[in-house]
C-alpha positions in Angstrom: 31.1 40.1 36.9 32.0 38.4 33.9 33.7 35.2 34.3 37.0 34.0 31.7 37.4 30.2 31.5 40.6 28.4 30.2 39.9 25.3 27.8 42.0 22.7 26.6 40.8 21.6 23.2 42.7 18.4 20.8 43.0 19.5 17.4 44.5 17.8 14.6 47.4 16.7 17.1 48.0 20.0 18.8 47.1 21.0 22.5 46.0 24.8 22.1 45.3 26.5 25.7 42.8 29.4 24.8 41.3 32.0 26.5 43.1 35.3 28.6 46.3 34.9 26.9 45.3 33.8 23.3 48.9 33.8 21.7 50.0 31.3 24.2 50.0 27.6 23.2 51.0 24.2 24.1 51.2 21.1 21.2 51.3 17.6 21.8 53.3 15.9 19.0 55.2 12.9 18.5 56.5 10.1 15.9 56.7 7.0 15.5 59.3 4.7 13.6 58.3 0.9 13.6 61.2 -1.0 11.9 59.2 -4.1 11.3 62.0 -6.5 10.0 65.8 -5.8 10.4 68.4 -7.9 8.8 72.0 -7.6 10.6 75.4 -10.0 10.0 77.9 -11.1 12.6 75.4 -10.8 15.0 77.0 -12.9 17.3 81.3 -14.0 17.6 80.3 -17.0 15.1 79.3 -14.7 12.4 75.5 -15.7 12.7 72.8 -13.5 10.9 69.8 -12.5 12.7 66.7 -11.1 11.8 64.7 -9.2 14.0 61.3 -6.9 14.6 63.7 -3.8 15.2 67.3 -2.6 15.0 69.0 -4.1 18.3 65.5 -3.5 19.4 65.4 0.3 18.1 63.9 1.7 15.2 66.3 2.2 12.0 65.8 5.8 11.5 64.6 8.3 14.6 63.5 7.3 17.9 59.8 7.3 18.6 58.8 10.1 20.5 56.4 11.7 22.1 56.5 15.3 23.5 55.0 18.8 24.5 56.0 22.2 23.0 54.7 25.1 24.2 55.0 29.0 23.0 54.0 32.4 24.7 54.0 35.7 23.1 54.5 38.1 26.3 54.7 41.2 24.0 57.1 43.0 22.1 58.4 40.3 20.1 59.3 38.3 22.5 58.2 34.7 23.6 59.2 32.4 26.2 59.1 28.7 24.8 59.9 25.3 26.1 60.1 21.8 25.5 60.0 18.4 27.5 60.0 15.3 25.5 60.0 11.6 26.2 61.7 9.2 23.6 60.1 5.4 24.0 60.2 1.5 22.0 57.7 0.9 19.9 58.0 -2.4 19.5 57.4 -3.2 23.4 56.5 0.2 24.9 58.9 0.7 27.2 60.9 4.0 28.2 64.2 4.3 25.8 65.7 5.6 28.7 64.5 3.9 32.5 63.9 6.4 35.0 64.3 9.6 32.6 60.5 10.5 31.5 62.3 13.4 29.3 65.4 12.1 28.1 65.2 13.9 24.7 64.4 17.3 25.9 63.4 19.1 29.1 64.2 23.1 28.4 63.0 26.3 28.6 63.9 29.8 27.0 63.3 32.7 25.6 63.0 34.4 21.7 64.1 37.9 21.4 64.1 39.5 17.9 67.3 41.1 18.5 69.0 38.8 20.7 67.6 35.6 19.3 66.9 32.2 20.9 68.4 31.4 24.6 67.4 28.0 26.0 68.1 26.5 29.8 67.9 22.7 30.4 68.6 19.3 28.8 69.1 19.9 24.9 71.2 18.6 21.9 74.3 20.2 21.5 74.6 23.1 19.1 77.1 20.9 17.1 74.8 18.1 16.7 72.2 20.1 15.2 74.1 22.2 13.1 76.2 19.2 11.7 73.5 17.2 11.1 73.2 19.4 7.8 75.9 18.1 6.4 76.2 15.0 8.6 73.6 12.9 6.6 71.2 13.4 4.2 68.0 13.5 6.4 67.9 16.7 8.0 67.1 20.1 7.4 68.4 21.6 4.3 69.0 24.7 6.0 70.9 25.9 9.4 68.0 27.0 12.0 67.2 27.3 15.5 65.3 23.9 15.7 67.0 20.8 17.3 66.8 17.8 15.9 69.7 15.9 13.4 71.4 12.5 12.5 69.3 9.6 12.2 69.1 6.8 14.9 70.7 3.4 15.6 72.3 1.9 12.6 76.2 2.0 11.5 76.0 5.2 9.7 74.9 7.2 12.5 78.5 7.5 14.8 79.6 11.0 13.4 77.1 12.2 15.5 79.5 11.6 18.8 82.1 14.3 17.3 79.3 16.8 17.9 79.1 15.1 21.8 80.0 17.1 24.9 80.6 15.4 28.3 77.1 13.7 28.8 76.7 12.6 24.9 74.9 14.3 22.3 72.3 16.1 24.8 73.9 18.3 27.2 72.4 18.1 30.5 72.8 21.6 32.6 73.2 23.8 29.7 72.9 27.3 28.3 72.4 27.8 24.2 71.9 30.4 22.0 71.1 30.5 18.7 70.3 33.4 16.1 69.7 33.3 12.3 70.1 36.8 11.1 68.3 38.1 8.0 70.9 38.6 5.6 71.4 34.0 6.1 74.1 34.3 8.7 73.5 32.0 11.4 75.4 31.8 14.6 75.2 29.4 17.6 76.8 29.0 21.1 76.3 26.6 24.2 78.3 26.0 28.2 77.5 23.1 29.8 78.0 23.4 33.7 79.9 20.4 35.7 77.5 21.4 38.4 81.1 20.5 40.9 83.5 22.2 42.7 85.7 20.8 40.2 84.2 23.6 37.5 86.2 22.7 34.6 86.1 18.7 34.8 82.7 17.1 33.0 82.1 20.2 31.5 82.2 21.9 27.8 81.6 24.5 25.4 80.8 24.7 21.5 80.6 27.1 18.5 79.2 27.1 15.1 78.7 30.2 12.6 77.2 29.1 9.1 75.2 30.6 5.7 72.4 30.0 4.1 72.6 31.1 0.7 70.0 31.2 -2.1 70.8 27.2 -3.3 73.9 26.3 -0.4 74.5 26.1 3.0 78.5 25.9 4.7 79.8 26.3 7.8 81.4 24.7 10.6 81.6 24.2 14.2 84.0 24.1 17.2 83.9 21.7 20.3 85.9 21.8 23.5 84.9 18.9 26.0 86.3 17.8 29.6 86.2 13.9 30.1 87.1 13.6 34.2 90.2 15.6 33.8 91.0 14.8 29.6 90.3 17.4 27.1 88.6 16.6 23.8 88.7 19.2 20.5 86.6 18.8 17.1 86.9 21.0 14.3 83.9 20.8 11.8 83.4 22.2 8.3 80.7 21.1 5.9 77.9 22.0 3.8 75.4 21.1 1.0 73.9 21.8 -2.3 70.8 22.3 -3.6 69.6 21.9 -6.8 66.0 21.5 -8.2 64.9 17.5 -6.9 68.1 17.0 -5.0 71.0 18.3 -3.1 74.5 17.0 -2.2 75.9 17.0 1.4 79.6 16.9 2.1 81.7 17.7 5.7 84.9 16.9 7.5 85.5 16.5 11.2 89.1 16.4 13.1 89.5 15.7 16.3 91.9 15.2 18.9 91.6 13.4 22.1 94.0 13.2 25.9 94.8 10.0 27.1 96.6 10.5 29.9 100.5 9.2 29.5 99.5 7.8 26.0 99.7 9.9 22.8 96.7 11.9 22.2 94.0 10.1 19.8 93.9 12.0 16.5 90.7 11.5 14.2 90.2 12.1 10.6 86.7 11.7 9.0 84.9 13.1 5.9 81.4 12.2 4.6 79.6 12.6 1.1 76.3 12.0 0.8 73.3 12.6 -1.7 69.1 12.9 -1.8 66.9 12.9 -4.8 63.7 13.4 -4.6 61.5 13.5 -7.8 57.9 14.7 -8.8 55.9 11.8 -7.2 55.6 9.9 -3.6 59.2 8.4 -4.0 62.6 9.5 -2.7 66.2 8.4 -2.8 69.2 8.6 -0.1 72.8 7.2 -0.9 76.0 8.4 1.4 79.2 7.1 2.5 81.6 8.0 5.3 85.1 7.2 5.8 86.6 7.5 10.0 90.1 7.2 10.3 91.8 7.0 13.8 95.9 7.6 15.3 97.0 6.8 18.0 93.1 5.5 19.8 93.1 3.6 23.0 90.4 1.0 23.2 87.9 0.9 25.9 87.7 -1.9 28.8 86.2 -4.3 26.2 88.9 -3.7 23.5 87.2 -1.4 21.1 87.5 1.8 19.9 85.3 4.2 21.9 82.9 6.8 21.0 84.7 10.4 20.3 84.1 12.7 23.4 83.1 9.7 26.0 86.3 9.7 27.7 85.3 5.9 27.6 89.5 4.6 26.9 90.7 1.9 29.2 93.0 4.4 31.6 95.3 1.3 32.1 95.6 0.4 28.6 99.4 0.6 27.3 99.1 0.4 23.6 97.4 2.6 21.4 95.9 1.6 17.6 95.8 2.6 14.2 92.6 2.4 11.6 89.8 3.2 9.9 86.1 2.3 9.0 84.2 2.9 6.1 80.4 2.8 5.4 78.2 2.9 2.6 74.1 3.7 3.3 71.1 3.6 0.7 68.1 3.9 1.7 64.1 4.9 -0.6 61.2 5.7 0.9 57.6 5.7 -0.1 55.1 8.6 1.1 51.6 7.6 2.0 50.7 11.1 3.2 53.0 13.8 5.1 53.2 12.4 7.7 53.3 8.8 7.1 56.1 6.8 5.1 56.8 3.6 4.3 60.9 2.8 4.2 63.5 0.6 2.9 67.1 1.3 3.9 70.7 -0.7 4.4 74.2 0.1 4.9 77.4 -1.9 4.8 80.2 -0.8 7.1 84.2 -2.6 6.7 86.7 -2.2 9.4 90.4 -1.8 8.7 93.5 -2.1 10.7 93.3 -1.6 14.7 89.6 -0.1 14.1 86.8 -2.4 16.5 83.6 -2.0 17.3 81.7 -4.2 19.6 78.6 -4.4 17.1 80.4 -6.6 14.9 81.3 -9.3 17.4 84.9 -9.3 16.6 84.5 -9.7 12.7 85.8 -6.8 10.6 82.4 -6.1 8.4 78.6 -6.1 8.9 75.2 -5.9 6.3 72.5 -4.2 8.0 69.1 -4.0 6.2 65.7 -2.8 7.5 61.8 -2.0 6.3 59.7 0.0 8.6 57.0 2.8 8.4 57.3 6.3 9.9 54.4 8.4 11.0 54.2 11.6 13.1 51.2 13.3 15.1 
């Protein structure tokens, strides 16, 4: 009798399982983003600079990361496909996350030609990936089915938390689905369960319909959230452009927030932002973003709080008025495809009743960084 062995073989940074099933596969992939110097003002209440190996000890543009991805084609169109991956500091190797191996990603789900794409598990909310196409100008150019938008830890990055449901921007205990039709209409949905007997309080639901056209993109998404009890609402609508070396991103985000006996938190914020990207190994990134708040209670340490946390201070008495502006420009230079080097800074200015606890209680901050990028 003939025998069938299974091998595991490491190719140019993919993990391929061969042998009785031979359109099923498993990749090992990653990135890495080493912001080696970081340049930050009011870095502490006496308006000190700093400079640092790092952003607040995280890289400037994506979290270094590390994961599996695996595909199997069980006939008929259809595959089943997961994900688990593992987000970690370069610049001392520890876990971004103590305790949670996968805190990016641990799903699994299935593709269905007709259906489309349903996924079980830990996963980005469907508005954080869809915004992200509008949301800044380093993601896709296109809506799809594959996570991943917003760049990391700097002051241009907070739009991110109107795509949030009730555990953040990654839903834990959640159902998605996603299709992208052929004709360029793409459509996405996602529940997250509270997992209590309490079914409605800590959980939440989102919608976003777009198009692709032939040189655009535009749509815009919906999010319903429940913080303990408070229910939060974003509206979305945004787009882009594209246009031979470049494209133009633009988008708008309202949302309201409960709080309790005080008036409910109304937020206003729009973004513009551009790439270029020329014949040659150079690019170009410049945005700006304006976030206007009503009505906002601060959190326990007397700043404005993240939208969707359900992070205000339920004792607090007074609410606030504001808003904060940013401006980001960033270049990189492209060794290979999968290695870049990187020189970006943004300068955010605070207005009114608007506080963030980066700034140390001064109402602006510089931040510039240099780093290199590579994925495997």
């Amino acid at each position: 009798m003939k025998k069938t062995y299974r091998t595991l073989a490491l190719t140019a940074g993919a993990l391929v399982a061969s042998g009785a099933h031979a359109q099923s596969s498993v990749q090992l992939y990653g990135l890495i983003d080493m912001t080696a110097l970081a340049y930050t003002t009011n870095a502490n209440a006496a308006g000190n600079h700093v400079i640092a190996m790092g952003h607040d000890g995280e890289p400037w543009f994506s979290g270094s990361r590390w994961g599996l991805r695996g595909a199997e084609d069980i006939g008929g169109g259809n595959k089943i496909i997961f994900t688990l991956e593992s987000e970690f500091v370069g610049t001392n190797g520890n876990m971004e996350d103590p305790g949670q191996i996968f805190d990016r990603d641990s799903w699994v789900g299935l593709v269905n030609p007709t259906v489309g794409q349903v996924t079980v598990g830990f996963q980005d909310t469907v508005a954080k990936d869809f915004s992200g196409l509008y949301g800044d100008p380093y993601t896709s150019s296109q809506f799809s089915t594959k996570e991943g938008a917003y760049s990391n830890s700097n002051n241009f990055k907070q739009l991110v938390f109107y795509a949030a449901g009730p555990t953040g921007t990654r839903s834990e205990n959640s159902i998605a689905w996603k299709k992208l039709f052929s004709n360029g209409i793409y459509a996405a949905a996602d529940y997250q369960f509270s997992n209590s007997t309490q079914f409605a309080t800590g959980s939440g639901y989102q919608a976003a319909l777009g198009y692709n056209g032939p040189s655009f993109s535009v749509g815009g998404f919906y999010n319903h959230t429940n913080n303990g009890g408070f229910t939060d609402q974003t509206y979305s609508l945004g787009g882009n452009y594209r246009f031979g070396i470049g494209k133009v991103n633009a988008g708008y985000f309202h949302y309201t927030g409960k709080q309790g006996s005080l008036p409910e938190r109304e937020d206003n914020a729009w973004t513009v932002s551009f790439k270029l990207a020329p014949h040659g190994p150079l690019d170009y990134e410049l945005g700006y973003q304006q976030m206007h708040v009503k009505n906002a209670a601060y959190n326990a340490d007397g700043n404005i709080p993240n939208a969707n946390s359900g992070a205000f201070d339920t004792t607090a008495t007074t609410v606030h008025n504001g808003y904060k502006e940013t401006v980001y420009a960033s270049t990189f230079y492209h060794l290979s495809k999968r290695t870049e080097l990187y020189l970006a800074a943004d300068y955010m200015k605070l207005h009114g009743g608007y506080t963030v606890a980066g700034t140390n209680g001064h109402n602006s901050q510089l931040e510039v960084a240099t780093g290199m990028r590579t994925r495997f």
